[in-house]
N, C-alpha and C positions, 0 to 999 in steps of 0.2 A: 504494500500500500504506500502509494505516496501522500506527502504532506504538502504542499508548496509552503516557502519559509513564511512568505506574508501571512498566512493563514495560522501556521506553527506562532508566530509572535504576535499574533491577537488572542491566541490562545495563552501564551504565557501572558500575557499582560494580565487576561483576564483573572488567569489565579493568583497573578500578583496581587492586583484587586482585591483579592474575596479575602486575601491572606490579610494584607490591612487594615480591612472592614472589622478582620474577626479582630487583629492587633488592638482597633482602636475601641472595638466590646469590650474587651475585658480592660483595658486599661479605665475605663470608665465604671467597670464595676469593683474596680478592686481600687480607685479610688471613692466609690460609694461605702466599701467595706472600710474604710481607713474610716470617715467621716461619722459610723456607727461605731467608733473605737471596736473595731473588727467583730462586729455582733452581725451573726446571719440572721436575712429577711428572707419567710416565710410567708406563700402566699397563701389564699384559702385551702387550696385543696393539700397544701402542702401540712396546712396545720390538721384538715379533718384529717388526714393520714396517721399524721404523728399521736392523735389525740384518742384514735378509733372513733370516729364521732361524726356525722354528715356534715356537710358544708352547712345544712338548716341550721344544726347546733352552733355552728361558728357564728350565723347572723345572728340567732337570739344572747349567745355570750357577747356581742359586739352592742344588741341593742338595751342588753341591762347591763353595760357601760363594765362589764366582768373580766373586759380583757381590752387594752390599748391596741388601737391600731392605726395606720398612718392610711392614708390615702391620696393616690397619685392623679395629678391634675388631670395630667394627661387622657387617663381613660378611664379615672374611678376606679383604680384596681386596689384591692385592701392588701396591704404586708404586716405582717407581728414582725417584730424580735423575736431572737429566739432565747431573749436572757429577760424578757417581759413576758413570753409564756414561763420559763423554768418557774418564777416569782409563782406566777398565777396557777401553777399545779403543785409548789408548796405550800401556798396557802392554803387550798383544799385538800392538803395531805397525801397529794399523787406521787410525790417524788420526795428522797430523803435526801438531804445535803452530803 
């Protein structure tokens, strides 16, 4: 099979590209992670995971104010802490220090 070079180096570029893209992801999230004095953010489904619990549980702990959570302008996405749940499952005795 042949390549012709013009075509081989739109091709490289392009994964130069995407190599980038991803560079400039995570530099962005691992200055996010700096800014939480390196605390992971947890999104809904990530905490009904962690918690064994439906995403429904997560909105009624959110709407009786039972558990902090931030919310992105952008698109309304809800994120916990993950050292703002630890708090919130010691207090109700789920986890030992």
């Amino acid at each position: 099979m042949y390549i012709d070079n013009e075509v081989l180096e739109k091709m490289i570029l392009t994964i130069v590209e995407g190599f980038d893209r991803i560079e400039k992801k995570l530099d962005r999230m691992n200055r996010l992670k700096e800014c939480l004095d390196g605390d992971t953010l947890l999104d809904n489904y990530d905490l009904a995971q962690l918690l064994g619990v439906t995403q429904r549980t997560i909105a009624r702990y959110r709407e009786k104010g039972l558990i902090r959570y931030y919310q992105t302008n952008r698109n309304g996405k809800n994120f916990y802490r993950s050292s703002e749940i630890q708090e919130f499952l010691l207090q109700r005795g789920k986890v030992r220090k």
